[in-house]
N, C-alpha and C positions, 0 to 999 in steps of 0.2 A: 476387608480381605482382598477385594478384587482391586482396590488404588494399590495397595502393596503389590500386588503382584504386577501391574501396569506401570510402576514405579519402575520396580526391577527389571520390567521388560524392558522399555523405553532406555535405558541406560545399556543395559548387557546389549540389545541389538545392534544399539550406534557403534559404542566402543569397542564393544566384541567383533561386532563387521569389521572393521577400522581396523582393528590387528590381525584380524585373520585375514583380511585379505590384503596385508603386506603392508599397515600403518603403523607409526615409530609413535608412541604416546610421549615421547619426548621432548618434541617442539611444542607440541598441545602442554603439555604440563608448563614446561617452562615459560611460557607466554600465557598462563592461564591468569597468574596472580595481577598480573596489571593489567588483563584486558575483564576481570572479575572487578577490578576498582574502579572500572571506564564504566562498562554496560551496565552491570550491577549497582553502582554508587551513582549513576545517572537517573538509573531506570526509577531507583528509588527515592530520588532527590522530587524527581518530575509528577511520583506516584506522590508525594507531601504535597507537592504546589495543586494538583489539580483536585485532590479532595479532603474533605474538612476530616476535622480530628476527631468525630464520632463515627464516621466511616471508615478511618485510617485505623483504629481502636478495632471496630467491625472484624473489618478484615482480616487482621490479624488473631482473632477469637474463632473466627467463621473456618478458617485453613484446617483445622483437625474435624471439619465437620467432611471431607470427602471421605475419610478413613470410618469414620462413625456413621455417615450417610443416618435419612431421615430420623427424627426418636419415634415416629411413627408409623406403629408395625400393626400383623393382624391382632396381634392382643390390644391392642391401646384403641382397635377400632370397634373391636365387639364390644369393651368394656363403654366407652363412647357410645353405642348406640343401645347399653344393658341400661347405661347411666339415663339417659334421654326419654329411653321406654319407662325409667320409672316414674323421674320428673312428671312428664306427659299423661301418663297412667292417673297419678297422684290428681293432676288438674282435673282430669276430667271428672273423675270421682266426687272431688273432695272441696272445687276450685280453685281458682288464683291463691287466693288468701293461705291454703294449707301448705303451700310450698316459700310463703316472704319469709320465714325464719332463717331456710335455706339457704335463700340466694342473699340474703344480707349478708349471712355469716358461713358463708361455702366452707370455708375451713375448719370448720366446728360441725357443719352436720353430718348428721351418721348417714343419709342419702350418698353425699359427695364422696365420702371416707371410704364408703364400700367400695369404692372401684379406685385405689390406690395406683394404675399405669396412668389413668387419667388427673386423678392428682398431682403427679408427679410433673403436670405443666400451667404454673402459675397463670398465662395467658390464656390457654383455654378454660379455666376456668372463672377466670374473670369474664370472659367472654359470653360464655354461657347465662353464668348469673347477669351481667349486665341487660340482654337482651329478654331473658325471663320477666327481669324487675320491670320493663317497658309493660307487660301485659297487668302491671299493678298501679299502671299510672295513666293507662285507657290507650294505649298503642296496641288495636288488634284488627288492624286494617294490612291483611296478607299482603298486599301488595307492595306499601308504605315500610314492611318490616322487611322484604325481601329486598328494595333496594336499597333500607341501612344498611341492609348485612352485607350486602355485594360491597358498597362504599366499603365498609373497612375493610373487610377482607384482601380487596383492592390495593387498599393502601398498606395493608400489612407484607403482600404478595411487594408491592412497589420497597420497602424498608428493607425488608428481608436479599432484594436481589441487588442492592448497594453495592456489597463486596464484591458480587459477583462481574455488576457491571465496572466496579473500579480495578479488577485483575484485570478483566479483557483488554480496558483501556491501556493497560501496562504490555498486556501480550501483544496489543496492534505496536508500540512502538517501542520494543524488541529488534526486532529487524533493523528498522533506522538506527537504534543505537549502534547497532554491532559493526553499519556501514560508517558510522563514525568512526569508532573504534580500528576500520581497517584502512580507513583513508589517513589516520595518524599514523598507523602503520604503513602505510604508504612515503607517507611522507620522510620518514623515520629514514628507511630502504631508499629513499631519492636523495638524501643527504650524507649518505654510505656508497653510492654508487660508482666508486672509486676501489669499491675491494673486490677479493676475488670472488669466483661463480657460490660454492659454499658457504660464504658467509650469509653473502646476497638470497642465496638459499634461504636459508634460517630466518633471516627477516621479512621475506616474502610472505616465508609459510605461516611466520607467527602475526603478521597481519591478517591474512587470513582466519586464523584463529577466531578472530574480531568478528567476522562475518555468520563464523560459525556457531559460533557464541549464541549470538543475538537470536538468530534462527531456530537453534535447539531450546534455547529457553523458552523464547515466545509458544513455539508450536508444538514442545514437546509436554513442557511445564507449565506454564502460565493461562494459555489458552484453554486445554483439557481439564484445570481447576476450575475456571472460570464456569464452564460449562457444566461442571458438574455439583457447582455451589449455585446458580440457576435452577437444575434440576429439581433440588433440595429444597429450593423456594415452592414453586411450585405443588413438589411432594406435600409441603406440609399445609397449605391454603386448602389441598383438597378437605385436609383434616375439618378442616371450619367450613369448608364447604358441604358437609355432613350433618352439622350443626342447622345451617341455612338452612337443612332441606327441610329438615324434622320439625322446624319450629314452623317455617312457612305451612310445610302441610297441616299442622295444628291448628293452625291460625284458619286455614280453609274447611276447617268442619270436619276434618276426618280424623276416624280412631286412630288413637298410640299404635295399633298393631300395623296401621295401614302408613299412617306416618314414616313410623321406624323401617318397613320394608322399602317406601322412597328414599328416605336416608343411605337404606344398607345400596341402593341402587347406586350412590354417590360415591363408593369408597372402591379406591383402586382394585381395579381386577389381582393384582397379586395376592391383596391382603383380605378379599370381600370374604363373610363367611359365604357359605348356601343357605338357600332359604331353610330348609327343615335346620340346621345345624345352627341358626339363630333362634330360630322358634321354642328349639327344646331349652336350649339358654333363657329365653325370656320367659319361659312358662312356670321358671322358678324363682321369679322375682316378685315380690307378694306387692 
């Protein structure tokens, strides 16, 4: 809701400044469709050469995610640490061994299934199971399990900000393009320089244009994406970083309840429950 509405701002401001205080959308129009085929068809010729076609792919998937912002909300993070506390629970009780049906087959067990926000992300729950199955193959050295988990996490946080860092790249050279775009223009108006002050006009201003261009896109659109498909990275690594905490505290000797309140100590202040309002949740999880 809020990129809509920053959409809309960003555009009514300029434009709406622009005519309200005595600009002709005229020249800008007219001179829009070929200085859109210069900056635009450059921008994005340059955005193909400098990165590979699983980020170019990326990118283009990742763009509806400012509007959608993270899938990870306060439900998907209580459900996450109801999910963990039982897991955990189950271990201590029952052992390792009572939870391998589990995590071989996440998708199939009635544990996993009950908390359906959390299922609804293939990778976290692979994720999960995969690091469980480590405590069935003698990986229970806290320390050894916290820096796997960092390592991917890491590397997922690194995957995830692709797009991100492949907009930015496009929004730093924005600007340059559009000073292309105005020196053509330029040049254009030095080969006409033989007509009257009006014409000469029009061709000045719609060089300009060019400059305009590049600068509005870069800093108004491109940039502000970029920054907010970064954000979104991050948003969701804390996800896993929730994950990290619960299973390392595990690993250190301590109970599921103590576990899970380090976990719940992981998860973004917007979305965190309080402590009694997780408590009374987990106290009915058998």
């Amino acid at each position: 809701m809020f990129a809509i509405i920053g959409l809309v701002g960003v555009f009514f401001c300029v434009f709406g400044g622009y005519v309200i205080f005595g600009g002709k959308m005229g020249i800008i129009i007219e001179a829009l469709p070929k200085e859109i085929m210069i900056i635009g068809g450059s921008g994005v010729s340059s955005f193909l050469i400098t990165n590979s076609a699983h980020t170019v792919k990326a990118s283009g998937k990742d763009i509806k995610k400012i509007f959608a912002g993270s899938p990870f909300h306060k439900k998907e993070y209580i459900e996450l640490l109801s999910l963990l506390y039982q897991i955990l629970k189950t271990m201590k009780s029952k052992g390792v061994l009572a939870i391998e049906q589990h995590i071989e087959k996440p998708l199939e067990s009635n544990i996993f299934n009950a908390y359906p926000a959390v299922m609804k992300s293939n990778t976290t729950v692979k994720f999960i199971a995969d690091y469980l199955r480590m405590f069935s193959i003698g990986v229970d050295n806290p320390i050894e399990m916290e820096s796997l988990m960092e390592q991917e996490i890491d590397k997922m946080k690194h995957e995830d900000q692709h797009s991100s860092h492949a907009i930015q790249g496009l929004a730093d050279a924005l600007p340059a393009l559009g000073i292309v775009a105005a020196v053509l223009g330029v040049i254009k108006t030095m080969a006409s320089i033989t007509e009257p002050p009006e014409v000469l006009g029009k061709l000045i201003g719609g060089a300009l244009v060019g400059t305009f261009l590049g600068i509005f896109l870069a800093y108004c659109l491109a940039a502000p994406i970029a920054g907010r498909l970064k954000g979104i990275a991050e948003e969701d690594s804390m996800f896993y970083g929730v994950i990290k905490t619960a299973i390392v505290a595990h690993l250190g000797g301590y109970a599921p309840q103590v576990s899970i309140e380090a976990a719940r100590k992981k998860v973004p202040t917007e979305y965190m429950p309080d402590f009694n309002e997780l408590e009374e949740i987990l106290s009915q999880i058998n």
